[in-house]
C-alpha positions in Angstrom: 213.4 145.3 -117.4 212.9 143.1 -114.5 210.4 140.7 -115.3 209.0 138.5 -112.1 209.8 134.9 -112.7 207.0 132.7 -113.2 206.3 129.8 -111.3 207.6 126.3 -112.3 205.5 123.7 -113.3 205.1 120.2 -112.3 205.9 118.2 -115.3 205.0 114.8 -117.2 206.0 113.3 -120.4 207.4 117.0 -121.4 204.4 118.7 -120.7 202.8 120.8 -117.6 200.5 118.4 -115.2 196.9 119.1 -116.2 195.9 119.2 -112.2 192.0 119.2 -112.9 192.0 116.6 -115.5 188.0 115.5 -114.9 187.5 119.0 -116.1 185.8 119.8 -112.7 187.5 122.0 -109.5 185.5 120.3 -107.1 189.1 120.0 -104.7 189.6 123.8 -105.1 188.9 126.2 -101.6 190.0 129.4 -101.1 191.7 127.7 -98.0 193.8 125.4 -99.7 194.9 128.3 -102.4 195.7 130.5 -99.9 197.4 127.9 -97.5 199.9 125.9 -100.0 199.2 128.1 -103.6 198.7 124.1 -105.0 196.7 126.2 -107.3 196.5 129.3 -109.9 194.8 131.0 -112.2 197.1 129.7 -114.8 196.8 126.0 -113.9 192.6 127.1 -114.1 193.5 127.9 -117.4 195.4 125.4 -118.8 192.8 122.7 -117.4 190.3 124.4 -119.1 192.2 124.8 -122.3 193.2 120.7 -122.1 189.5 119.6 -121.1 188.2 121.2 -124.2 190.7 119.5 -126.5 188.3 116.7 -126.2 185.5 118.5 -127.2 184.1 118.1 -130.9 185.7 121.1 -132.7 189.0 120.3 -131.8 188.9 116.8 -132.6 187.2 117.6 -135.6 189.6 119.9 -137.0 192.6 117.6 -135.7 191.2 114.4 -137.3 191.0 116.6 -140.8 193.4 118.7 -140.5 195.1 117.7 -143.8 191.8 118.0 -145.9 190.5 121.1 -144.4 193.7 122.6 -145.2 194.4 121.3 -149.0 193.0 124.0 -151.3 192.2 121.7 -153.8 189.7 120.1 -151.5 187.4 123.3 -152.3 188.1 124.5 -155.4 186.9 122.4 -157.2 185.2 124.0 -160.5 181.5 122.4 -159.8 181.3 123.1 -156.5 179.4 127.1 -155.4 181.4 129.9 -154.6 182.1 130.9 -150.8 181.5 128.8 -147.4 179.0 126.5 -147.2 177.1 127.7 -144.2 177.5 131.3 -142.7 176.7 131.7 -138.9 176.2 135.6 -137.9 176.1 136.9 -134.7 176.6 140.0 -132.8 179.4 140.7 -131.1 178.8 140.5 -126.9 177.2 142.6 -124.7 179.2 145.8 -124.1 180.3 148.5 -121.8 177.7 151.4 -122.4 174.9 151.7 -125.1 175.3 155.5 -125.7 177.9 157.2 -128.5 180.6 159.1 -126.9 182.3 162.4 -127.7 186.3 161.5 -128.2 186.3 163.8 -125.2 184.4 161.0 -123.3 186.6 158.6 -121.7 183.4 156.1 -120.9 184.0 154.2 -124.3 182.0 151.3 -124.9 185.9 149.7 -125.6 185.4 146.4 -123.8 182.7 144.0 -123.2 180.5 144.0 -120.1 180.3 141.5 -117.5 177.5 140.0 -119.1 179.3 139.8 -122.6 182.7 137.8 -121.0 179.7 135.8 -119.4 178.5 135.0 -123.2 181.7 134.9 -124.9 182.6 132.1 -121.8 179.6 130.2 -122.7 180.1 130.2 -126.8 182.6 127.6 -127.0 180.1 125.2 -126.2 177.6 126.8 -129.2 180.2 126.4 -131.5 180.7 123.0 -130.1 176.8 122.3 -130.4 176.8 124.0 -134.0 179.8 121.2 -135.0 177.2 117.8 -133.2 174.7 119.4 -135.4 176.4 118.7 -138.5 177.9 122.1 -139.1 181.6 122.0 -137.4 183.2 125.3 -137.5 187.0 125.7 -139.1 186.9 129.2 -139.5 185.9 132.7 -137.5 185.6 136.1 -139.3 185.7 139.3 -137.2 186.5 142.9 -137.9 189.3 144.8 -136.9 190.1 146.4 -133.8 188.7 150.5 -133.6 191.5 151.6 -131.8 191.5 155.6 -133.1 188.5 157.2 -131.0 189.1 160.5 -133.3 187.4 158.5 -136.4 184.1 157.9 -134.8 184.4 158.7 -131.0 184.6 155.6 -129.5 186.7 152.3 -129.6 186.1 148.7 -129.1 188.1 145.6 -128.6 184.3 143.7 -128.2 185.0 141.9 -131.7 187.7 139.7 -130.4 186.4 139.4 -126.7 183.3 137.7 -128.9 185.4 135.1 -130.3 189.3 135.1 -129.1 188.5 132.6 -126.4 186.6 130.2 -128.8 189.9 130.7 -131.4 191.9 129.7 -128.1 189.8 127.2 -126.7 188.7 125.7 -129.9 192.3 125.6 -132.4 189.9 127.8 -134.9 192.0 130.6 -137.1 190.6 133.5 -137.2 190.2 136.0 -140.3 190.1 139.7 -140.3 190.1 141.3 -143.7 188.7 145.0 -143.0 190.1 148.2 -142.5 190.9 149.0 -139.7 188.5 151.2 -137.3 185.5 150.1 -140.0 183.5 147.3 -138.7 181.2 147.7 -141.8 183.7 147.5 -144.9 182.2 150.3 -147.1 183.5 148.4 -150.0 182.1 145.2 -148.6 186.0 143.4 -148.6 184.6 141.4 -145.8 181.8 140.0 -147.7 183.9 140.1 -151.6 186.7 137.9 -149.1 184.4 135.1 -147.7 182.9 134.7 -151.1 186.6 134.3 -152.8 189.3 133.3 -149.9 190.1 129.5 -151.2 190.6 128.5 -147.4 187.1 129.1 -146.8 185.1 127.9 -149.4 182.9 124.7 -148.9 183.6 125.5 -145.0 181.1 126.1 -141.9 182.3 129.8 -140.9 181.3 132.0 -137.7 181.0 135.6 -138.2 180.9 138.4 -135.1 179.6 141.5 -136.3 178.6 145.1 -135.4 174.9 145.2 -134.7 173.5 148.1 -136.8 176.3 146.2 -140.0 175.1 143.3 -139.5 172.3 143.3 -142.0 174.4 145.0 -144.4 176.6 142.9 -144.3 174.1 139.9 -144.7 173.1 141.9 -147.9 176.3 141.6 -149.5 176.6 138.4 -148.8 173.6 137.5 -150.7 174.7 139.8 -153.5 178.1 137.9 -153.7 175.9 134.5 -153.7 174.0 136.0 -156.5 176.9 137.3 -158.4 177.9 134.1 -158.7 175.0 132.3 -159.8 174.6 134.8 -163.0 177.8 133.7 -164.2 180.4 136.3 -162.8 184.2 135.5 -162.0 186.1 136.4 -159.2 188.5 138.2 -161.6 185.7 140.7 -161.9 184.2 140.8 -158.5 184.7 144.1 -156.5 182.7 146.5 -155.0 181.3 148.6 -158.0 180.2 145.2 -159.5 178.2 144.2 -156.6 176.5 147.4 -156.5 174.5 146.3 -158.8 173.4 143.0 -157.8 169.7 143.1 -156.8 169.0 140.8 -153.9 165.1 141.8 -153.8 163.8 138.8 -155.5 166.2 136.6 -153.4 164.8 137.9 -150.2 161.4 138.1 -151.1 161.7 134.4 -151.2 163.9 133.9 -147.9 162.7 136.5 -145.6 161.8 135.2 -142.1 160.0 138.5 -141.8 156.0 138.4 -141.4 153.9 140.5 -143.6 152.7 143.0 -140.8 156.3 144.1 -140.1 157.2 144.4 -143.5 158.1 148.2 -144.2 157.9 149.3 -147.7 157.8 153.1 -146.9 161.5 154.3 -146.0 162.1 157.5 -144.9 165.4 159.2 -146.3 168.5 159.3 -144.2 168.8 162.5 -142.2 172.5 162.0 -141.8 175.3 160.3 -144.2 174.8 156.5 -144.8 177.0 154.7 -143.3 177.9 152.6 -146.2 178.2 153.6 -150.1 175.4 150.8 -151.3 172.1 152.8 -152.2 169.2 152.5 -150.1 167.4 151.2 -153.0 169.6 148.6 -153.8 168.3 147.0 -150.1 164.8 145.4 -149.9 162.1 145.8 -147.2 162.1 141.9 -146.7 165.9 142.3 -144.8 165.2 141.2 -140.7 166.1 144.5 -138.9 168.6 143.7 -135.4 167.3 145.3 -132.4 169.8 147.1 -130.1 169.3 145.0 -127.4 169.2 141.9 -128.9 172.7 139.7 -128.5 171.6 136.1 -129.1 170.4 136.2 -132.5 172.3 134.2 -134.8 171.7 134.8 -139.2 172.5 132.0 -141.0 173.3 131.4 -144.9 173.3 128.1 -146.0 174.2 126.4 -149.3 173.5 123.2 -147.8 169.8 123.3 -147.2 168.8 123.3 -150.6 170.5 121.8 -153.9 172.4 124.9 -156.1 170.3 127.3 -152.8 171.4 129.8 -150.8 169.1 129.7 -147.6 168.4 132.1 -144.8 167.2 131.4 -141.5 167.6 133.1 -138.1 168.0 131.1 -134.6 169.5 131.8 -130.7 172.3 130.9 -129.6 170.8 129.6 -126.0 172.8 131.6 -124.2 170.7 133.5 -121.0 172.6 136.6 -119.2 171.1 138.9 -117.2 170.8 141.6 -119.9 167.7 142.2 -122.0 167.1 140.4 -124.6 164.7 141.3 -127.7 163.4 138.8 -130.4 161.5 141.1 -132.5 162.2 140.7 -136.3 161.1 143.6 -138.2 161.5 144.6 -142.0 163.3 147.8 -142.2 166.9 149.2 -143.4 169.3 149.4 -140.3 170.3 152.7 -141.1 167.3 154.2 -143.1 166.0 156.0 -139.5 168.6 158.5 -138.5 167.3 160.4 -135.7 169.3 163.0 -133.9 172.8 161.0 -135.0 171.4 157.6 -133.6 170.9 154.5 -136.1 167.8 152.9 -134.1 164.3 154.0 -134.7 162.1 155.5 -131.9 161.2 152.4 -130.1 163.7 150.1 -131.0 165.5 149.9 -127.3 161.3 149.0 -126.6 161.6 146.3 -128.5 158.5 147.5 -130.5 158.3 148.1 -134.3 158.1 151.5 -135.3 155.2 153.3 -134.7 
């Protein structure tokens, strides 16, 4: 091979010269980059990455490293099951908003311009999450789809959400589907933030597929509730959980009005695209719109003694794609119309008719 050599940094105190150390490029012209190359990309980068070392996750994590990494810090026999607060959102805006034919190649594999705008901006959520008193040691995504002959399309979006936050942010990140399933069938994502010892007791960010995401928030609660009646880990998996009822659970934390709560689901013209029965779901679970991006779900076990609360907020973050706030009672992937998951007026933002 012959691999270009890479420029040679200024150096100080064995490491590169951070040459924006204000955190601002207020010197930087396209004159002077074209004239003398004093600056690149990389060193952009590398500014970047060193400006947000003095943010608040960093610090946070660096300051505690050794107790947010002793197991035995969160294991300990009285304390609940799982993380201590769950943030869910959706991964960022994408490509295209149609299913493609393997045959196709317009995929929706990468995110849009307005998604790398978002996924820019979240460091700074994260950051705000972390002032709020919920600082964020741990990220949970889904595995790359990288086979388009499974499902005709695939998608990087997951880890354009959150890589740069990882990066920017020294936050691990966890992955424990299969690949090419964004929605474990088995719920292994949800059974694995409930039992993983390195997140229990932690603040945890979750990016998610849209039409999964309340599935997933389902299982979740089932795993809480699990739990709570006195089951082991030994004997969690995902025939046991099938049989968790979350419906009293949700009748008391659903952020979804009366009006636009639908108790008469039609039955699935197509497959389900998970195992768990429809009637194992309630009619109190918030529905997520297709063109909604800056809702964030969020299970706490800090809001209220021996609790598992639910609440839904926005992330703040304005692009110039449509947004839709609309929460709506209704099973993600109870209306199957035509091989599409959202109901008739759902890119409308509009509860069904």
């Amino acid at each position: 091979m012959n691999i270009k050599n890479q420029p040679i940094p200024e150096c100080n105190n064995g490491c590169p010269i951070n040459k924006f150390p204000d955190g601002t490029t207020t010197t930087l012209t396209k004159s002077n980059v074209r004239s003398n190359n004093s600056f690149t990309n990389e060193d952009l980068l590398y500014s970047v990455y060193q400006t947000y070392q003095k943010t608040f996750t960093p610090m946070y994590i660096q300051n505690n490293l050794l107790q947010l990494t002793n197991p035995n810090n969160y294991n300990r026999l009285n304390d609940p099951m799982g993380p201590s607060n769950i943030f869910i959102i959706r991964h960022v805006e994408k490509n295209i908003d149609n299913y493609v034919t393997p045959t196709n190649e317009n995929t929706y594999y990468a995110a849009n311009c307005n998604g790398i705008y978002r996924s820019i901006h979240l460091p700074k959520f994260i950051n705000n999450l972390g002032s709020n008193g919920f600082p964020i040691t741990a990220i949970v995504i889904p595995n790359a789809t990288m086979d388009i002959n499974l499902n005709g399309n695939v998608s990087i979006r997951y880890q354009q959400t959150l890589t740069f936050s990882a990066w920017l942010l020294n936050i691990p990140v966890y992955m424990f589907s299969y690949p090419n399933c964004a929605q474990p069938y088995d719920a292994t994502t949800a059974i694995n933030i409930f039992t993983n010892t390195s997140l229990r007791g932690k603040n945890i960010l979750v990016s998610w597929q849209h039409a999964d995401a309340q599935s997933l928030t389902n299982q979740l609660v089932q795993c809480y509730n699990y739990f709570k009646q006195g089951g082991t880990v030994q004997n969690l998996n995902n025939t046991t959980l099938y049989d968790v009822s979350t419906e009293e659970w949700w009748q008391q934390n659903t952020p979804v009005s009366p009006q636009y709560q639908y108790n008469k689901i039609q039955s699935p013209q197509t497959k389900p695209h998970h195992p768990f029965p429809y009637q194992k779901y309630s009619q109190y679970l918030p529905y997520w719109n297709t063109n909604s991006y800056d809702k964030v779900y969020w299970l706490s076990q800090t809001n209220s003694p021996n609790n598992l609360t639910f609440d839904i907020f926005h992330q703040n973050i304005t692009t110039c794609s449509n947004g839709c706030p609309l929460l709506i009672g209704l099973l993600q992937w109870a209306y199957v119309l035509n091989g599409e998951n959202e109901y008739a007026n759902d890119g409308k933002c509009l509860p069904p008719s």
